[in-house]
C-alpha positions as CSV (number, residue, x, y, z in Angstrom):
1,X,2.0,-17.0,20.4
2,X,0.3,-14.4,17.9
3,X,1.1,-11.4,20.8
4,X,4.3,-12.6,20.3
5,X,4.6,-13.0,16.5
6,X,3.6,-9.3,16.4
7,X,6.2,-7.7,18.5
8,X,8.2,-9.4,16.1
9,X,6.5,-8.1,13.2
10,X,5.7,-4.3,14.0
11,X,7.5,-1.5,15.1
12,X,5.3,1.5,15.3
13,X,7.8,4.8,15.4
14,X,6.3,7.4,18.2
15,X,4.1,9.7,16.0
16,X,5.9,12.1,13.7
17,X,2.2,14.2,13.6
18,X,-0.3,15.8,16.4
19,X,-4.2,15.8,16.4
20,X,-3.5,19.7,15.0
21,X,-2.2,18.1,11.7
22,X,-4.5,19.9,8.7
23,X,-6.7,17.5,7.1
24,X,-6.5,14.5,9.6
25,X,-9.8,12.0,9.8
26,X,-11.0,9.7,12.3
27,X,-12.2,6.3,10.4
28,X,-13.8,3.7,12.7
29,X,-12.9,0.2,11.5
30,X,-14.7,-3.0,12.3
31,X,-11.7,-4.1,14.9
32,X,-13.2,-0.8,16.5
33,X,-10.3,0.7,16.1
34,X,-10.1,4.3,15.9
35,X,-8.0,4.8,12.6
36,X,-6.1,8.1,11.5
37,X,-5.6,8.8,8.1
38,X,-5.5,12.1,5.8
39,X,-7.5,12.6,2.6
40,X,-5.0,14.8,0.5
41,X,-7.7,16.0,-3.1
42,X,-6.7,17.3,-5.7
43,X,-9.2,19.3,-7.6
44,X,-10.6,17.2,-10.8
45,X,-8.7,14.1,-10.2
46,X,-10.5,11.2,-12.1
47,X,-8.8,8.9,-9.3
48,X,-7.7,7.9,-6.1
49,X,-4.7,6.3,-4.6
50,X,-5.1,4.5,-1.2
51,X,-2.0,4.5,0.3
52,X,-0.7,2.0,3.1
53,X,2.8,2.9,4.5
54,X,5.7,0.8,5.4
55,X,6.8,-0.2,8.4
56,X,8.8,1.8,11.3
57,X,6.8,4.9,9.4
58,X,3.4,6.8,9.8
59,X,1.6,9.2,8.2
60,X,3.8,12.1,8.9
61,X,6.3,10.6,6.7
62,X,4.5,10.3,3.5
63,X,3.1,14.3,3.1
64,X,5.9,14.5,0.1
65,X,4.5,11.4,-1.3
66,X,1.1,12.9,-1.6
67,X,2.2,16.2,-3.0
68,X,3.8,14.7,-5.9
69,X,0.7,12.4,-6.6
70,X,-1.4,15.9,-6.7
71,X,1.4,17.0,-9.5
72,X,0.0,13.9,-11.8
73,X,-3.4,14.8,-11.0
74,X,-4.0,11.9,-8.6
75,X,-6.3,12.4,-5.1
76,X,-4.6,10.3,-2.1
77,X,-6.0,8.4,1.1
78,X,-3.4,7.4,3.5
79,X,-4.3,5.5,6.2
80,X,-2.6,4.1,9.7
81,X,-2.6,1.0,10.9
82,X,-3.9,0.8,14.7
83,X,-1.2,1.7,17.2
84,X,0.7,3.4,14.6
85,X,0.6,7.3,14.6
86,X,-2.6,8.7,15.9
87,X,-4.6,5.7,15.7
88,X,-5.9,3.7,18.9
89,X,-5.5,-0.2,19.5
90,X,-2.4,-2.5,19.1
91,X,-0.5,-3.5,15.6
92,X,-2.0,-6.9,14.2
93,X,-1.8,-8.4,10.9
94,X,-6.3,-8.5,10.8
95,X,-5.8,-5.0,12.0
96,X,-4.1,-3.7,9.6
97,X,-6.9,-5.2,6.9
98,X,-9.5,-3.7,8.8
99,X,-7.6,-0.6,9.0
100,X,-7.6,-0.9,5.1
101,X,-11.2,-1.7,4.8
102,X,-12.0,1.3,7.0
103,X,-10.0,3.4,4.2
104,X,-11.9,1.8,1.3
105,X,-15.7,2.1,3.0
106,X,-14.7,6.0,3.4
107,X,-13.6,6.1,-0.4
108,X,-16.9,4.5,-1.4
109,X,-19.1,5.4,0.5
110,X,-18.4,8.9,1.9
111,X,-16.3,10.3,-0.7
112,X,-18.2,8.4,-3.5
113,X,-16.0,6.9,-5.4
114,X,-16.3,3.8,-7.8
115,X,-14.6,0.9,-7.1
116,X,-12.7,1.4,-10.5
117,X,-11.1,5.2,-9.6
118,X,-9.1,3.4,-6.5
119,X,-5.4,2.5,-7.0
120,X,-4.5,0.6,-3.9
121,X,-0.2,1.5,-3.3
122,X,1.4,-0.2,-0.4
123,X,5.1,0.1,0.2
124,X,6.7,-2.5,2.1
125,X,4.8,-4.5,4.9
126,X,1.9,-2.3,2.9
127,X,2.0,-3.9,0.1
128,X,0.9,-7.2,2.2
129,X,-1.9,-5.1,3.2
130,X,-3.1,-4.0,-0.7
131,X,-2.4,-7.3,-2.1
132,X,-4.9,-8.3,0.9
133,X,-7.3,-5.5,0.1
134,X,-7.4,-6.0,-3.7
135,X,-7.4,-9.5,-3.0
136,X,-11.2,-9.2,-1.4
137,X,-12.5,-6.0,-3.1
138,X,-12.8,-4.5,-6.3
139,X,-9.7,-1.7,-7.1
140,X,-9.3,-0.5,-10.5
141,X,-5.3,-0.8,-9.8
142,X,-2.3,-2.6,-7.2
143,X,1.4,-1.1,-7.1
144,X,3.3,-2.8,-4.7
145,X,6.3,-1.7,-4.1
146,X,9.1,-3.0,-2.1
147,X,7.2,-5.8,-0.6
148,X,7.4,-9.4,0.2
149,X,5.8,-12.5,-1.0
150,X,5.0,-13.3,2.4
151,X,6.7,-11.8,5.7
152,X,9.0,-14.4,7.0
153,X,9.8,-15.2,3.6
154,X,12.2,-11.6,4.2
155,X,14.6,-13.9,6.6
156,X,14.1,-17.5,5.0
157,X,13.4,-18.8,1.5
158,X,10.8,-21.6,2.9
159,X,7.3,-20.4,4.5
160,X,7.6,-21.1,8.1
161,X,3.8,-22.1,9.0
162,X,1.1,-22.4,10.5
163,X,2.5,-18.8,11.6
164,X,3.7,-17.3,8.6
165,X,2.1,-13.8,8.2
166,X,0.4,-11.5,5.1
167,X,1.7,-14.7,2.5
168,X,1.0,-11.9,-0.6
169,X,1.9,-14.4,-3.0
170,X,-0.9,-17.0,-2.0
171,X,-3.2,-14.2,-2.4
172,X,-2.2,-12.8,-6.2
173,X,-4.7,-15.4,-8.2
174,X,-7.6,-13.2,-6.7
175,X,-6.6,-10.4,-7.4
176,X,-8.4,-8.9,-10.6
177,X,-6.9,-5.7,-11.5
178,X,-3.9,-4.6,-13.2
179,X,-1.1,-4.5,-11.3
180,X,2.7,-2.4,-10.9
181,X,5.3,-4.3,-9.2
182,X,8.4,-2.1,-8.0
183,X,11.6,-3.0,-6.2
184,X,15.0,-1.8,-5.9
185,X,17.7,-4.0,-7.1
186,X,19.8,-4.0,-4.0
187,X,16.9,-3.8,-1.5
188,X,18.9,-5.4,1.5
189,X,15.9,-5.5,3.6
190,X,13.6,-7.4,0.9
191,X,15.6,-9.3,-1.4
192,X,14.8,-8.6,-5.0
193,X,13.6,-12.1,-5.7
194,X,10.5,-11.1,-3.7
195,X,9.7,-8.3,-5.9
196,X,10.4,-10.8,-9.3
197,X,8.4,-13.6,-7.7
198,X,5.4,-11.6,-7.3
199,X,5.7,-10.2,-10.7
200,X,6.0,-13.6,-11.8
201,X,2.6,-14.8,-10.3
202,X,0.7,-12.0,-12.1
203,X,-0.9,-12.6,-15.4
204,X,1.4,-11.5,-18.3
205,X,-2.1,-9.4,-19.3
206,X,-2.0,-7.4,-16.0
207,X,1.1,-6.8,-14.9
208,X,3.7,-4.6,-15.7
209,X,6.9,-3.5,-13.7
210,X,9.7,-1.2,-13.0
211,X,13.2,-2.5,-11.8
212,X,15.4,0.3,-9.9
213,X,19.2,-0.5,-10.0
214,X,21.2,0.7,-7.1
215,X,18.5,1.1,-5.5
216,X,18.0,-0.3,-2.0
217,X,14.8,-0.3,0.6
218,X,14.3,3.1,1.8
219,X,16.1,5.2,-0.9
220,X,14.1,3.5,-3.8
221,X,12.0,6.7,-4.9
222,X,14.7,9.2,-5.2
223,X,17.4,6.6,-6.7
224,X,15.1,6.1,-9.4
225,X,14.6,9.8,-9.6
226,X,12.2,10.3,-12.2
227,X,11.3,7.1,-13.6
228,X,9.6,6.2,-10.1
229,X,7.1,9.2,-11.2
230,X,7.1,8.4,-14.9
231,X,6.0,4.9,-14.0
232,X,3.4,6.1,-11.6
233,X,1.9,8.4,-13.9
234,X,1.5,5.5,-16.8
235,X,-0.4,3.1,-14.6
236,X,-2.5,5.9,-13.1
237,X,-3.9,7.1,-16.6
238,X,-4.0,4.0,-17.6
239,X,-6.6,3.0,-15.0
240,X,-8.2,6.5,-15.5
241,X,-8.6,5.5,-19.1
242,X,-10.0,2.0,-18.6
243,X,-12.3,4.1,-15.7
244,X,-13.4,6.2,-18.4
245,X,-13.8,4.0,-20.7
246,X,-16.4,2.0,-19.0
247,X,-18.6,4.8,-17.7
């Protein structure tokens, strides 16, 4: 039944990037899955988003995504999940939280990093995967943008279980850091009452927001032009302040 679910869920696009690709790493995650992902720095950054893509992408399609996060002084970490891109194994909903786990362990423990100087961004099914991640460990940040409050919740307003999947909205009330919700008013893949339900669950203190009109799943960042950026670059410094703040 779960082999099953997942065909349903996933749909890995054949890999838009080759082993050649400048600055890919190889991050083993406790599934044992072999997990691509690239480490974009950008020289002096106080902090680091780690990114989780949506679904039907890879990394491939996010290298303009990075660049502009170097232009606000931001480091990124995007990862896969497994059997998307370059990275081995088969797409599961665990998977993909290992695969994030895998990310964080390098960001702490390789690269250094304090728990507080990681933003965790997810866009679509990846922000089920950061609300899961900053659900469990310590981020100094959430954004998620264009996601759900759980995933069959996209086709029907009641949860289906026991086999509901990533249910992001159970999962808020553990989830300790400040968080940016973003979702584009005619999304007609999520519906924009996923976006405002999420928002809602999130203490007034800790939340804050940013509404695109027009705007609908995959066009979201360059409908909003340069607001999207403008919002980014507010909740990044205002982690990097609350980082700095504290050391």
């Amino acid at each position: 039944m779960v082999g099953f679910v997942d065909r349903l869920i996933f749909f890995p696009p054949s890999s838009s990037y080759d082993e050649h690709a400048p600055g890919l790493l190889r991050l083993q995650s406790e599934a044992r899955d072999e997990i691509a992902a690239f480490h974009h720095e950008t020289p002096g950054a106080g902090i680091t988003v780690l990114f989780a893509h949506g679904n039907a992408e890879d990394l491939g399609h996010g290298t303009g995504h990075a660049e502009r996060y170097a232009q606000l002084g931001v480091s990124v970490l995007a990862f896969e999940y497994p059997g998307y891109g370059l990275s081995s194994g088969k797409p599961t909903e665990p998977g993909t939280y290992a695969a994030a786990d895998a990310a964080y362990r390098y960001l702490r423990e390789q690269v250094g990093l304090e728990s507080g100087a990681i933003i965790a961004h997810g866009r679509s099914l990846g922000g089920g995967v950061m609300v899961d991640l900053a659900s469990r460990l310590p981020v100094g940040g959430l954004i998620i943008e264009s996601s759900f409050v759980s995933v069959y919740r996209v086709v029907t307003r009641a949860p289906l279980l026991p086999v509901d999947q990533f249910k992001s909205l159970a999962k808020l009330s553990d989830v300790a850091a400040p968080a940016l919700v973003i979702h584009g008013q005619c999304d007609e893949v999520i519906a924009p009452w996923h976006g405002r339900r999420l928002f809602q669950a999130l203490p007034e203190s800790r939340r804050s927001s940013l509404w695109v009109e027009r705007a609908g799943h995959n066009d979201l960042a360059q409908v909003a032009g340069q607001s999207y950026w403008d919002a980014l670059a507010a909740f990044t410094a205002s982690v990097d302040d609350a980082l700095r703040a504290t050391s």
